[in-house]
KEKELO-22710 format. One record per residue: x, y, z of N, C-alpha, C, O in turn; residue number from 1; residue in three letters. Coordinates in steps of 0.2 Angstrom, whole numbers, m for minus. Layout:
ROVEX     n_u     n_v     n_w    ca_u    ca_v    ca_w     c_u     c_v     c_w     o_u     o_v     o_w    nr   rest
ROVEX       X       Y       Z       X       Y       Z       X       Y       Z       X       Y       Z   NUM    Ala
...
***
This chain:
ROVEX     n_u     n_v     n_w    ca_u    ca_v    ca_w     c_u     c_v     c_w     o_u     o_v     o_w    nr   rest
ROVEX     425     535     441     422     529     441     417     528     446     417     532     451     1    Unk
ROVEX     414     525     446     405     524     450     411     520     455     414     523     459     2    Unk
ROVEX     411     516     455     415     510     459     417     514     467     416     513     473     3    Unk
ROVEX     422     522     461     426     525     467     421     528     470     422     529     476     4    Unk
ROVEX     415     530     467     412     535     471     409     530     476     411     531     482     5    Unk
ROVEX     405     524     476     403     520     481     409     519     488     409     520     494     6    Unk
ROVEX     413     516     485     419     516     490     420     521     495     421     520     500     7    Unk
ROVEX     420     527     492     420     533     494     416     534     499     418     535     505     8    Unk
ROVEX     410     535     498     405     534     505     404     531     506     401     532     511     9    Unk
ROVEX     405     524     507     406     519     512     411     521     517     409     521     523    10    Unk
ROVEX     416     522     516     423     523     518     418     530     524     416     528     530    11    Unk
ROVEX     418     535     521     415     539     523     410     538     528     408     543     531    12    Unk
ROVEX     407     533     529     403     531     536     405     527     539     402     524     543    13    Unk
ROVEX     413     526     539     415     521     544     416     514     541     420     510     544    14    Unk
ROVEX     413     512     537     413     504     534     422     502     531     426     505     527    15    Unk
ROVEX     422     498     534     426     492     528     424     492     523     418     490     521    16    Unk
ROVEX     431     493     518     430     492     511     434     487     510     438     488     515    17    Unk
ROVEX     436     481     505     439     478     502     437     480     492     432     478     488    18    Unk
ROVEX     443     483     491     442     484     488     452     483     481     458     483     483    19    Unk
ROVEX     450     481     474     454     481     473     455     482     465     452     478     462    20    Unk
ROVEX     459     486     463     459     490     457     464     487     453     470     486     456    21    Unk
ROVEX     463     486     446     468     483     440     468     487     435     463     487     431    22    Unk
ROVEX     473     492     434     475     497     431     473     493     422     470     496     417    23    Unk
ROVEX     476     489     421     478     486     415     470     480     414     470     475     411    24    Unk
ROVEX     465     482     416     459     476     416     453     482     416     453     487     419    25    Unk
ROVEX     449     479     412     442     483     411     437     477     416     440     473     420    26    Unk
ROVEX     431     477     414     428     473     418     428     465     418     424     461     420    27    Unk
ROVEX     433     464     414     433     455     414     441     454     417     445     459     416    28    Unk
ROVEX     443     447     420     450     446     422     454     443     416     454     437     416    29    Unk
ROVEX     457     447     411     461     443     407     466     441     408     469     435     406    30    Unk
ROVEX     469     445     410     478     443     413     477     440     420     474     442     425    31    Unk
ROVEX     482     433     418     481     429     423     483     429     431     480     426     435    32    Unk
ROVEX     489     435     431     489     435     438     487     441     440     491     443     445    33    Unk
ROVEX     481     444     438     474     449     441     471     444     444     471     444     450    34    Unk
ROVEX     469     440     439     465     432     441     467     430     448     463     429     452    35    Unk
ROVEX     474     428     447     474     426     452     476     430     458     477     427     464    36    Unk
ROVEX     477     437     459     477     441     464     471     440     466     470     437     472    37    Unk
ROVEX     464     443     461     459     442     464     455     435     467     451     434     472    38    Unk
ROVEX     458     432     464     456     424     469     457     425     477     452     425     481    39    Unk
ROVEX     465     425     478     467     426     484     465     429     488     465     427     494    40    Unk
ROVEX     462     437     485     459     441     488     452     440     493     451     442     499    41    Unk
ROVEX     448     434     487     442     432     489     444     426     493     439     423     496    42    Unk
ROVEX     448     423     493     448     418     497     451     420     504     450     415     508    43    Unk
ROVEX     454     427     507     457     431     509     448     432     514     446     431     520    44    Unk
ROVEX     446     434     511     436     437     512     434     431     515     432     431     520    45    Unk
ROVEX     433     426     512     430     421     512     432     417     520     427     415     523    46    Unk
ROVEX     438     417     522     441     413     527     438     420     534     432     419     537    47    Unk
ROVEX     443     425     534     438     430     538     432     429     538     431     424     541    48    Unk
ROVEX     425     431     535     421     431     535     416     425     538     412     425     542    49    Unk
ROVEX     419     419     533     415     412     536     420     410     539     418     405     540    50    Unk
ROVEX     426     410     541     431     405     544     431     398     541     427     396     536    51    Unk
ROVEX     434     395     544     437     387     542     434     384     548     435     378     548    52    Unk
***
């Protein structure tokens, strides 16, 4: 996968990756609690990065 290979050197220079894989999902979130992991996730990114 392209995805891994970018993760992959990122990782490889040192960077933080947030990165997160759905076995059972192609490029759209159809199953709803993918959905909502990935929300959490980005809400998770969101609070770190901009804070509250």
């Amino acid at each position: 996968m392209e995805s891994d290979q970018i993760v992959e050197a990122l990782r490889k220079k040192g960077q933080t990756v947030e990165y997160l894989i759905f076995q059972d999902q192609g490029h759209d979130f159809l199953n709803p609690a993918n959905r909502l992991q990935f929300f959490e996730a980005v809400e998770v990114f969101l609070n770190k990065y901009l804070g509250k």
